[in-house]
MARMILO-573131 format. One line per field, with one value per residue: residue number from 1; x, y, z of N, C-alpha, C in turn. Coordinates in steps of 0.2 Angstrom, whole numbers, plus 2048, in hexadecimal, padded with zeros to 3 digits. Each point is the difference from the previous one (the first is absolute). Example, Ala and Ser with C-alpha at 12.3 -4.5 7.8 and 13.67 -1.06 7.14 Angstrom:
BEGIN
i = (1 2)
n.px = (842 7FE)
n.py = (7E4 805)
n.pz = (827 7FC)
ca.px = (7FC 804)
ca.py = (806 806)
ca.pz = (800 801)
c.px = (804 7FC)
c.py = (806 805)
c.pz = (800 803)
//
This chain:
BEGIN
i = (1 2 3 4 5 6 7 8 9 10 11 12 13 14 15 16 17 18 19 20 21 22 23 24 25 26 27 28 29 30 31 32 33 34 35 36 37 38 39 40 41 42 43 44 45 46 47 48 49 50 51 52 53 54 55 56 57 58 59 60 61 62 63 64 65 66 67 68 69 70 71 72 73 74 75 76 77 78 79 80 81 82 83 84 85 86 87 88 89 90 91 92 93 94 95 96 97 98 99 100 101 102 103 104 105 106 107 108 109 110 111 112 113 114 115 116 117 118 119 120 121 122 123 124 125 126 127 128 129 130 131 132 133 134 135 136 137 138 139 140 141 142 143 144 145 146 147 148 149 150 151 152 153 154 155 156 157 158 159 160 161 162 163 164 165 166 167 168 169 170 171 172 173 174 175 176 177 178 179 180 181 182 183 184 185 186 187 188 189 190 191 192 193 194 195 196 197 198 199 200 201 202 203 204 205 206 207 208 209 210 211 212 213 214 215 216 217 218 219 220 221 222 223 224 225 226 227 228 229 230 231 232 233 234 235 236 237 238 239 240 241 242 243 244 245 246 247 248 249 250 251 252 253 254 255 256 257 258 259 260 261 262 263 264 265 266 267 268 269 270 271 272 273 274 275 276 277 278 279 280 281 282 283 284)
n.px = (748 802 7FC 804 7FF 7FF 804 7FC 804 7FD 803 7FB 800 7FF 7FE 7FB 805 7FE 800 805 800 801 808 7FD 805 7FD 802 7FE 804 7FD 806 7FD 7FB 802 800 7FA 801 7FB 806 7F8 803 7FC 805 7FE 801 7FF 7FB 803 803 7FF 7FF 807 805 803 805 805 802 804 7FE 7FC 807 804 7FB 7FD 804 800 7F9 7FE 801 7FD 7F8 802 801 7FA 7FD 806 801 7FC 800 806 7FD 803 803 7FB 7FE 800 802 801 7FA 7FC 7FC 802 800 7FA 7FD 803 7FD 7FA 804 7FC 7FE 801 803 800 805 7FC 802 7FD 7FC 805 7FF 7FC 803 7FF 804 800 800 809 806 7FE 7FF 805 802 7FC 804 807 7FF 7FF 805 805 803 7FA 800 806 7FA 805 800 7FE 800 802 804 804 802 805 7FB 7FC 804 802 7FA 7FF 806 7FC 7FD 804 804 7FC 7FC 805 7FB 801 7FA 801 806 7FB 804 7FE 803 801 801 805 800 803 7FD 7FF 7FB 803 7FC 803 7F9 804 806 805 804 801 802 7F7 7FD 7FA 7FF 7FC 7FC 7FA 7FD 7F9 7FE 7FD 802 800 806 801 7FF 7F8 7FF 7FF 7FC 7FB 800 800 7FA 800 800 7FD 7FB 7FE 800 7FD 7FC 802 801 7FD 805 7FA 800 7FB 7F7 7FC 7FD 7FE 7FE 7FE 7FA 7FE 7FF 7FC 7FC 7FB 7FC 802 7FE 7FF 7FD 7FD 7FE 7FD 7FB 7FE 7FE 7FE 7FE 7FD 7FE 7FB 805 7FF 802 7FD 7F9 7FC 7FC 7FD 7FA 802 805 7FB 7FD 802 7FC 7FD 800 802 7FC 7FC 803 800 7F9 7FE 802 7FE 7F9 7FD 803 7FC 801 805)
n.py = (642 7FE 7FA 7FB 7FF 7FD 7FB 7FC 7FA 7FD 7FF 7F9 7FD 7FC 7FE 800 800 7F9 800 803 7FD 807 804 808 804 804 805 802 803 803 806 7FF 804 7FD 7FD 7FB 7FE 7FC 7FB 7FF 7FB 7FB 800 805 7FA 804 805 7FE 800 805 803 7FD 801 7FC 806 800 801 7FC 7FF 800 7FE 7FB 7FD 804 7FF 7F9 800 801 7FC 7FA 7FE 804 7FB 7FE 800 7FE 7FA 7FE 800 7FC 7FE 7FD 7FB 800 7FC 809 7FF 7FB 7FE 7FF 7FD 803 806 7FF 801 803 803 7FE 7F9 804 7F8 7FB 804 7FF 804 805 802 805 801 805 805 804 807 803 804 804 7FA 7FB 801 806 803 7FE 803 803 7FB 800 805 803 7FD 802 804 804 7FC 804 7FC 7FC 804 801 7FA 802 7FC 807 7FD 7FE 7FC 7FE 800 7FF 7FF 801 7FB 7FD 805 800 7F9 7FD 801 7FE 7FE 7FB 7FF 803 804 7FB 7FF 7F9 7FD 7F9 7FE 802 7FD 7FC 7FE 806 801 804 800 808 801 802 800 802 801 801 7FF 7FF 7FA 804 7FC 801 7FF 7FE 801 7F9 802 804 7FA 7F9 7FE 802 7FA 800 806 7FC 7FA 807 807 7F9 7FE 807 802 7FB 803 806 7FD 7FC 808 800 7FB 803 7FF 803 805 800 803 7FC 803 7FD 800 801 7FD 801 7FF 7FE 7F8 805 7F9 801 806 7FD 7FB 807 803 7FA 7FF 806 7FE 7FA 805 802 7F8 801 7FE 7FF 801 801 805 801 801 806 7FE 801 7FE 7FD 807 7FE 7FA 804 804 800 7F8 803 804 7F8 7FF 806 7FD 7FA 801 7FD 801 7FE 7FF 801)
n.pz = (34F 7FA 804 801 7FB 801 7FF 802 802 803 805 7FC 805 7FC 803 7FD 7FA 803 805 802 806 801 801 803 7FD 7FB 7FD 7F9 800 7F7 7FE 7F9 801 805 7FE 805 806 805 807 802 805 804 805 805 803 806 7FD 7FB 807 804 7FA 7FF 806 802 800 7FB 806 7FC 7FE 803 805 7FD 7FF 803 804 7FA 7FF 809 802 7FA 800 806 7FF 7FC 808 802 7FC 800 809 800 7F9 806 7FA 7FE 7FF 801 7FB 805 802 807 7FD 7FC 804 803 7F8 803 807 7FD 7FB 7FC 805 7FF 801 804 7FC 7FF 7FA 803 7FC 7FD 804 802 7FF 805 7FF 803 803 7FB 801 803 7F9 801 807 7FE 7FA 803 805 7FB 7FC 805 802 7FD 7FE 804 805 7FC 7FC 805 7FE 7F8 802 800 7FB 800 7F8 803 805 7FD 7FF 807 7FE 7FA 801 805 7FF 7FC 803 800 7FA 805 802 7FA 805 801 801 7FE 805 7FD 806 7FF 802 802 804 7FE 7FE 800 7FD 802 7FF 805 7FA 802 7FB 805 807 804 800 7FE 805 7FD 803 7FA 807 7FF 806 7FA 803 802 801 804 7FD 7F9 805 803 7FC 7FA 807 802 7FD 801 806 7FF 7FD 802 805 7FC 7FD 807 7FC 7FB 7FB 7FD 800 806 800 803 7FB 808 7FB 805 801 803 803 7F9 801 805 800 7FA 800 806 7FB 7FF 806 800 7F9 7FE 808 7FC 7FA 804 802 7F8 7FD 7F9 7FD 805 7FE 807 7F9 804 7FF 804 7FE 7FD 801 809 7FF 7FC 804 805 7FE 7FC 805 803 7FD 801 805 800 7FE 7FB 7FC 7FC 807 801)
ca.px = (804 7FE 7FF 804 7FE 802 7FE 804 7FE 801 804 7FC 7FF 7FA 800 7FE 7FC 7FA 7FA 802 800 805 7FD 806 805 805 7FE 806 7FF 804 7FC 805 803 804 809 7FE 7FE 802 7F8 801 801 801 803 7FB 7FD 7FD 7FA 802 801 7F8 7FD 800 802 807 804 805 800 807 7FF 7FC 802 805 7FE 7FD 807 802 7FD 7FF 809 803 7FC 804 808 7FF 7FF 806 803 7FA 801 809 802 804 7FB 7FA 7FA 7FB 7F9 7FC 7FA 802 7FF 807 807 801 803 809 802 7FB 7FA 7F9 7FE 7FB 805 7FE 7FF 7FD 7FD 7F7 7FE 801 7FB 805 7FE 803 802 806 806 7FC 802 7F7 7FD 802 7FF 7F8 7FC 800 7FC 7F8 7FF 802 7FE 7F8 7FF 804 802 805 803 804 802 806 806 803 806 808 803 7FB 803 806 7FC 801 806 801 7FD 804 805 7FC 7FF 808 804 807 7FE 802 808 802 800 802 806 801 803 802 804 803 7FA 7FC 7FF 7F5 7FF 7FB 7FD 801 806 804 807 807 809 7FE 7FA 7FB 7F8 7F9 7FD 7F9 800 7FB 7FF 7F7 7FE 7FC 802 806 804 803 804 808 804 805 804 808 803 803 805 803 801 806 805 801 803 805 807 802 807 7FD 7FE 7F9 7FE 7F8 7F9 7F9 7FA 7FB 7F9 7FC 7FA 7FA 7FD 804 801 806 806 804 804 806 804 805 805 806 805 801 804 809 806 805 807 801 7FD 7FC 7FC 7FA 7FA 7F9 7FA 7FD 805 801 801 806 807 7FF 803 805 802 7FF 805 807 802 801 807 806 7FF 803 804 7FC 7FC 804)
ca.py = (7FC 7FA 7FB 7FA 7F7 7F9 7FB 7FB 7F9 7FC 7FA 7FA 7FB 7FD 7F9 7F9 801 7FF 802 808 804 804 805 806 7FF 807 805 803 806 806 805 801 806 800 7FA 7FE 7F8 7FB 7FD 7FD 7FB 7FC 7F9 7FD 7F9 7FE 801 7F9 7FA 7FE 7FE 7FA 7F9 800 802 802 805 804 801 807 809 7FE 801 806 805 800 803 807 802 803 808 804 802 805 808 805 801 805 808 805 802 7FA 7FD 7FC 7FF 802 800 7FA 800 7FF 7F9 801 801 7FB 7F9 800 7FC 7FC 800 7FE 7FA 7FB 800 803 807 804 805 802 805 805 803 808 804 807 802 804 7FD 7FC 7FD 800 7FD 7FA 7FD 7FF 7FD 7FB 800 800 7FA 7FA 803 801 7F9 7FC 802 7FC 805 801 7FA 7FD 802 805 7FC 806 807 806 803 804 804 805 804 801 803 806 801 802 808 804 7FD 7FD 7F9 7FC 800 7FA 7F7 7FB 801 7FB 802 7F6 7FD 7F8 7FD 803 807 802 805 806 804 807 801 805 7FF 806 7FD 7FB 800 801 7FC 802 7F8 801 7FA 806 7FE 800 7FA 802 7FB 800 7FA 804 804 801 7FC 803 803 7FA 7FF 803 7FF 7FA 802 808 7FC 7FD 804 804 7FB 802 802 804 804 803 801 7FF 802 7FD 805 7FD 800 801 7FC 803 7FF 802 7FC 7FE 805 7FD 7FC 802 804 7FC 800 806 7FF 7FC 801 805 7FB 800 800 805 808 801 805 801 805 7FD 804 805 805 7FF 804 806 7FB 7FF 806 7FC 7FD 806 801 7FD 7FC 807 803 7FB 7FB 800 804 801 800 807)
ca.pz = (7FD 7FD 800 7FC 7FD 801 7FF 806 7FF 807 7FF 804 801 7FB 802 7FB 7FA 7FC 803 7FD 806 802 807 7FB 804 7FE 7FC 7FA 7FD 7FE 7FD 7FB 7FF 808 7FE 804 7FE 804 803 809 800 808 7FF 807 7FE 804 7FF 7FC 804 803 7FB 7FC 802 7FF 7FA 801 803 7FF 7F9 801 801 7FA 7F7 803 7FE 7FA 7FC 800 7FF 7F9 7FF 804 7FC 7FB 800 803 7FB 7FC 7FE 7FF 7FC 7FB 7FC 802 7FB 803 7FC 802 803 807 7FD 7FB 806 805 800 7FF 808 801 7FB 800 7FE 806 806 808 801 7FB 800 7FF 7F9 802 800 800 805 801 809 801 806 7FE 807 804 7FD 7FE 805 800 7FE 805 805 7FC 7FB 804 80A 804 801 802 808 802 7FF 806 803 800 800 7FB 800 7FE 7FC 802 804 7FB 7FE 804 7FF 7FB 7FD 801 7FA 7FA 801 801 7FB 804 7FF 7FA 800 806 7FB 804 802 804 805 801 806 7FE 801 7FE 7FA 7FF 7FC 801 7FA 801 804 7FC 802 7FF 802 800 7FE 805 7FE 803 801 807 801 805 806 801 803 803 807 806 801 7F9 800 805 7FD 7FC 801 804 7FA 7FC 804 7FD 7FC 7FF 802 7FC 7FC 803 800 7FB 800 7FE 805 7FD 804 7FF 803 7FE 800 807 7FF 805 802 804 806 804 803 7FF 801 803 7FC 7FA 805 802 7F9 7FF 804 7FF 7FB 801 804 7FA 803 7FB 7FF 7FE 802 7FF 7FF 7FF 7FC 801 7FE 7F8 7FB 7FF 7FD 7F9 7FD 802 7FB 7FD 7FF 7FE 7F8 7FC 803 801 7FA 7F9 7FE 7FD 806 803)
c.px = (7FD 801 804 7FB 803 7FC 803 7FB 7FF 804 7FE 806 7FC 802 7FD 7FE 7FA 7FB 803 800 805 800 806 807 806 7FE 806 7FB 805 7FC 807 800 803 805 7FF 801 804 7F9 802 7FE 7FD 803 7FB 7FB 7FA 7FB 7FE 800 7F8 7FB 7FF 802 809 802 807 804 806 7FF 7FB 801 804 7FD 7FB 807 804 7FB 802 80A 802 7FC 803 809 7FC 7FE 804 802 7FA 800 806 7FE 802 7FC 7FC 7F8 7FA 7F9 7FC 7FC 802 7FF 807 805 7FE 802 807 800 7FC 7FD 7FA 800 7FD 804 7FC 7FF 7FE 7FE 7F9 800 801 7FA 805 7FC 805 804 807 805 7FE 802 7F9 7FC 801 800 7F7 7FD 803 7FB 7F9 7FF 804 7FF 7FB 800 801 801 806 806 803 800 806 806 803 807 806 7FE 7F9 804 805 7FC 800 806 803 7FC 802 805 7FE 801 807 803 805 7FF 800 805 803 7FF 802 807 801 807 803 805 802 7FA 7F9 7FE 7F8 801 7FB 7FF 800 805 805 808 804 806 7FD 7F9 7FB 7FA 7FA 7FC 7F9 7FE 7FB 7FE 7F8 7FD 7F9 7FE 806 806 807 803 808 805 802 805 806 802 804 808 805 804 807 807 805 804 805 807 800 805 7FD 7FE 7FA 7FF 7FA 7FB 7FA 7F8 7FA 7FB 7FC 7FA 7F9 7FF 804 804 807 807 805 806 804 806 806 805 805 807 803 806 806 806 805 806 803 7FE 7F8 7FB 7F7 7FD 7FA 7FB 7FF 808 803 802 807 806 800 804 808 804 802 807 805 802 804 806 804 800 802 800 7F9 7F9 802 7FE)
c.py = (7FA 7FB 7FD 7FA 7FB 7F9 7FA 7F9 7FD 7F9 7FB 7F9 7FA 7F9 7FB 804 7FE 806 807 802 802 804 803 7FE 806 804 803 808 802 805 801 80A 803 7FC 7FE 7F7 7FF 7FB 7FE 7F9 7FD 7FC 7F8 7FB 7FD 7FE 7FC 7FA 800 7FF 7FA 7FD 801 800 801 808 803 7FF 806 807 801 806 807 803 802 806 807 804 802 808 802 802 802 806 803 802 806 807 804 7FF 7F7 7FE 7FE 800 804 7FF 7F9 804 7FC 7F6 7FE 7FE 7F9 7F8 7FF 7FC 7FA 801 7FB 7F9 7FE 7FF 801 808 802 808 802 802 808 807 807 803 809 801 804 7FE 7FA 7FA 7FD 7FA 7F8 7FD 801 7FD 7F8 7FE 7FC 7F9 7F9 801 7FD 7F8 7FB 800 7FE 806 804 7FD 7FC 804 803 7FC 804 803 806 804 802 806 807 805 801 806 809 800 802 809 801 7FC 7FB 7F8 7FB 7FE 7FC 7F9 7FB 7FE 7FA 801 7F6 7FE 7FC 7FC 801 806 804 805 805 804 807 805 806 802 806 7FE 7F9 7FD 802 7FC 800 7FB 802 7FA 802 7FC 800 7F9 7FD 7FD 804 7FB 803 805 7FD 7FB 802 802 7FD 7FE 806 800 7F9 802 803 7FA 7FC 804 804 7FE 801 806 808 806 803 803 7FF 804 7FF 804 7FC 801 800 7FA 805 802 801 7FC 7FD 804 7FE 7FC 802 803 7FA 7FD 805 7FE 7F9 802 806 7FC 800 801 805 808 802 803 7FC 804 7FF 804 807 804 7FF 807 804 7F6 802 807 7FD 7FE 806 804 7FE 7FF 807 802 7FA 7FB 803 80A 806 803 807 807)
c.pz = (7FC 7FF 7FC 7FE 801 7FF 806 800 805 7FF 803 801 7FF 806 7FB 7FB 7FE 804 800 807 802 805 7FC 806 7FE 7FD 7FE 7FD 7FD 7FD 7FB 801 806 7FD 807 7FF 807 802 806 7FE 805 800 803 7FB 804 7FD 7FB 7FF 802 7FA 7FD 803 7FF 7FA 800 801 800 7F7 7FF 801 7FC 7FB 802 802 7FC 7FC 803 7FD 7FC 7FD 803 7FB 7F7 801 801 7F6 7FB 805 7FF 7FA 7FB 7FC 802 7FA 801 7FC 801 803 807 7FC 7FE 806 805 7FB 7FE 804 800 7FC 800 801 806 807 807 800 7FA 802 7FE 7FA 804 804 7FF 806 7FE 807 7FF 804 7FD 806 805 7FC 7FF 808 802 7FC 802 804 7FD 800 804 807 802 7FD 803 808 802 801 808 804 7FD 7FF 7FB 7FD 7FB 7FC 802 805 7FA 7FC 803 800 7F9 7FF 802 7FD 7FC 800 801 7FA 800 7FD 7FC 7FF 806 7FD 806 800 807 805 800 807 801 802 7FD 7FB 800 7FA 802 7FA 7FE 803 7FC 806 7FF 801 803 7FF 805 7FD 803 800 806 804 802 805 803 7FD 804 808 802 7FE 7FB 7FF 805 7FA 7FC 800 802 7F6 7FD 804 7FE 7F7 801 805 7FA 7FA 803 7FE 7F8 7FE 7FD 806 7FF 806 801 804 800 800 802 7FD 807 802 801 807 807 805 801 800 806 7FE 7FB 804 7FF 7FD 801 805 7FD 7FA 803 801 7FA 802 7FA 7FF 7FB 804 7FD 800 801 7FC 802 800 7F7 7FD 803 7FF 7F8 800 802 7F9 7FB 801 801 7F9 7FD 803 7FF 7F9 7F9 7FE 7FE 804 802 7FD)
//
């Protein structure tokens, strides 16, 4: 079999312009003859934090889920076919999302490579240029959209995922907006929450927050159904605490199902045939 080309950038974190010191934090890969293009992201600030010193850490996961999201939605559009400017170079493509300046994020001077799995290829050159650098890494906490990660990508393979949009749930007190939702005769919303934390405390408070949460969406005049897609706690330590969370979320008083990791591919086929059975016309 023959080898694919490609091109990929890593994505820096610049702490001081002047002095240029950085720490990688993602990787983008495309291949114009694959109609290829996504990227990995960390949201994880830890290590960053131990580098430099206190940063902001909700403007960090902000703008690394922003970048990895948007590549992720050119690649959708570049492999169906949609428009798209295939004749950019991976320099071209990244400065849509990020353009070249003096900001905190940058992208590296591009490199290449070959590989038959570009997928593979794009999660080892993760590994390469952010992971192995990072001891901080199994020590921090996996947060929502990495856990959305695990369930986004069976959809994907059941081609479904594109066809889930946000869809704010209002109540007289209250409103959240969930990112991932689709309607028949009522709404179904999917929502990750992850629980791989790294106290006991933190997992039982989340879990009362959601509860508090789904309470307060229960008295909305709209009909839904929520499902929560669980993240797991690493550390074994803590498995009892999630034991306890999960007992803590069933108290939900609305309608609603927990999923966990290790049930993502038969929750995506599921999903998958409601939409083909109950969803848009064009599904059937």
């Amino acid at each position: 079999m023959s080898k694919t080309p490609y091109s990929f950038s890593v994505l820096r974190y610049v702490h001081d312009p002047v002095t240029q010191e950085f720490a990688n934090v993602g990787v983008a890969l495309y291949s114009k003859q694959s109609r290829y293009l996504d990227a990995i992201c960390t949201a994880n600030y830890g290590r960053i934090s131990t580098m430099f010193g206190e940063i902001d850490g909700n403007k960090f996961r902000q703008t690394t889920r922003y970048i990895q999201e948007r590549l992720h939605s050119l690649g959708a559009e570049l492999s169906t076919g949609l428009p798209f400017e295939s004749n950019k170079n991976i320099e071209g493509i990244l400065a849509m999302v990020l353009p070249p300046d003096d900001s905190a994020f940058q992208f590296s001077r591009p490199g290449t490579g070959v590989g038959n799995d570009l997928d593979k290829a794009l999660r080892d050159l993760f590994v390469r240029f952010v992971e192995r650098y990072s001891s901080y890494v199994e020590a921090t906490p996996r947060d929502d959209d990495e856990i959305w990660r695990v369930y986004r990508e069976p959809l994907e393979r059941r081609h479904v995922a594109q066809l889930l949009a946000p869809k704010r749930i209002v109540a007289p007190n209250y409103d959240y907006e969930f990112q991932h939702s689709w309607k028949n005769q009522h709404w179904r919303v999917y929502e990750p929450v992850s629980f791989d934390l790294l106290e006991t405390t933190s997992i039982l408070d989340k879990a009362n927050r959601w509860l508090g949460r789904a309470a307060s969406l229960a008295d909305s005049n709209e009909k839904f159904k929520m499902y929560l897609l669980l993240g797991e706690p690493r550390a074994s330590s803590l498995k009892t605490a999630f034991v306890k969370a999960q007992n803590i979320l069933n108290k939900i008083a609305c309608d609603h199902e927990l999923i966990k990791e290790n049930e993502a591919e038969e929750f995506a086929a599921e999903v998958a045939q409601e939409l083909r059975t109950h969803g848009p016309d064009y599904l059937r």
